[in-house]
N, C-alpha and C positions, 0 to 999 in steps of 0.2 A: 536888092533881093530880100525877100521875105524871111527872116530868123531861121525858121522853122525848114527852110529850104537848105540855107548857109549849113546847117548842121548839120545834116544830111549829106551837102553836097561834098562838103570838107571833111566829111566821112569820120565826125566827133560823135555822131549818134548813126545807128544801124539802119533808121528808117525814118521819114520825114511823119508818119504818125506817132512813134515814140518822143520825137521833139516836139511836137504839138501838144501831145498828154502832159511833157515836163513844163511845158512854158505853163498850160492852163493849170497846172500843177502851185506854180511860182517856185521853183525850183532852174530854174535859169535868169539870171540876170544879167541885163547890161551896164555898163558904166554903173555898178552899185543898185540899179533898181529891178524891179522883178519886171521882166518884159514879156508879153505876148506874140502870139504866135507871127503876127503880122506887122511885126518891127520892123523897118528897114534898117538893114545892118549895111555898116559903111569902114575904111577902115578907119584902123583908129580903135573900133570901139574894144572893152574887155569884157567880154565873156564869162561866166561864171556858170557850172554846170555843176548839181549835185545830187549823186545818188548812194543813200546811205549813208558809209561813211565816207565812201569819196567824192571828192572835188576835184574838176579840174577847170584851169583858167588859164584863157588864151585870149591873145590881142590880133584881133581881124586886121591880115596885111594885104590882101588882096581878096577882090569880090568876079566871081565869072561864072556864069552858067553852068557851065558843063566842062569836068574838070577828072582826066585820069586819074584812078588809084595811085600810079606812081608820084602825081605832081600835087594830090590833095593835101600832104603836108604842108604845103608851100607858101599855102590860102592862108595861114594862122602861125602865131609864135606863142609856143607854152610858157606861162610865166609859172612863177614858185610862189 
């Protein structure tokens, strides 16, 4: 699944063109590098999202489609 989707979909960002602006931004990075919008994400990988002064970083535990509000936690674990 496309980055820019996973973010969206895992419901870390509001809309799949606001993760698009941050990736083309370089303001999201995978495993340490600045990734585009059209990264396949897999698990495994960590996450790093930053606006302003926050940051938030997660490790992709699971990748699906289409994915309920109640169960999009589920897709990601927050690290510190």
């Amino acid at each position: 699944m496309r980055l820019d989707k996973y973010l969206k979909t895992a419901r870390l960002l509001k809309r799949r063109t606001v993760a698009n602006e941050a990736c083309d931004a370089e303001r999201v990075t995978v495993n340490g590098k600045a990734a585009r919008a059209s990264y396949a994400v897999k698990p495994g990988d960590v996450i790093e999202i930053r606006f302003g002064q926050k940051t938030t970083k997660v490790e992709v535990v699971s990748v699906s489609e289409n994915t309920s509000k109640a169960d999009a936690p589920a897709m990601y674990r927050e690290l510190v």
